[in-house]
N, C-alpha and C positions, 0 to 999 in steps of 0.2 A: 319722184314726181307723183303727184298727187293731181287727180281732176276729181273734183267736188264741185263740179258748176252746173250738172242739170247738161251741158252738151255731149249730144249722144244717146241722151233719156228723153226730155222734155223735147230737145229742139235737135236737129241734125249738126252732126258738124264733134269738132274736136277745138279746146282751146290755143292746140298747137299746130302748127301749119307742119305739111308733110317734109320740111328743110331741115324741123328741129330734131337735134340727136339726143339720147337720153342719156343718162352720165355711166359709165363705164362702171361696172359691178354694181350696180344703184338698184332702186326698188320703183317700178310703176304701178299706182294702183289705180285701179279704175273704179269709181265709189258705186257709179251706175252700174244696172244688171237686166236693162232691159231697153231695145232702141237698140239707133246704130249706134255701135260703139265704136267708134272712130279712132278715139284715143288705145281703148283697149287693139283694137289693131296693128293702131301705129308701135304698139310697145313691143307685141308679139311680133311683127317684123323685126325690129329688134335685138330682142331676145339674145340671139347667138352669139353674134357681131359683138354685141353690147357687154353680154354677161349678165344680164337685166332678170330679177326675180322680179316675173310679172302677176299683178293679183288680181282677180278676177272678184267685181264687187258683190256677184252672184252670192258668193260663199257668207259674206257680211251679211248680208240681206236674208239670206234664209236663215243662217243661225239668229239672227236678231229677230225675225218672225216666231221660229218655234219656242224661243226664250219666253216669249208673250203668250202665246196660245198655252204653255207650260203650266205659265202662273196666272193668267184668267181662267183656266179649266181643271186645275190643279192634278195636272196629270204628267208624267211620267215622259220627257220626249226626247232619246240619244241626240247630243251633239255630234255622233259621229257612228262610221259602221252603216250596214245594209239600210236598217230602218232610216236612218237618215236620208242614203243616199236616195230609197224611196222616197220621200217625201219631197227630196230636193226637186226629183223627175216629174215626180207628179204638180209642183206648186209650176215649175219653169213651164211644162205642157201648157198649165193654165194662163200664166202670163203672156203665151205666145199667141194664145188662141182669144186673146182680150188686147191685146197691144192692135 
């Protein structure tokens, strides 16, 4: 299950009501990475119960930023490892303190 709708980012809220169960060894990804994320919640409840490989849209979102900044600045930027993880810290700090 997949939320690609902006609920949780743009506007409050999840497109599933807190009744709905997610499929038994299934994948929830949450596209959003910032806002309440309701969805990403509900999946992370989940989880155990479920079997649920939950994805966190965060990861998306910043590899898809430094892929840009990479090749508008044509510079050198790990997908993955310390330096990554810095920059992930550093860009999420900034999102938090602008949301």
């Amino acid at each position: 299950m997949v939320n690609a709708t902006g609920l949780g980012k743009d506007r409050p809220g999840s497109p599933l009501t807190d009744a709905a169960r997610f499929p038994q060894d299934g994948i929830a990804w949450d596209f959003n990475y910032r806002g309440d994320l309701v969805f990403l919640d509900q999946a992370r409840a989940q989880r155990d119960a479920r079997e649920l490989n939950v994805v966190d849209g965060w990861l998306y979102f910043i590899h898809g930023w430094t892929r840009v900044m990479a090749e508008v600045f044509h510079i050198d930027i790990p997908t993955h490892g310390p330096a990554f993880e810095r920059l992930s810290r550093i860009a999420r700090d900034v999102t938090k303190e602008t949301a």
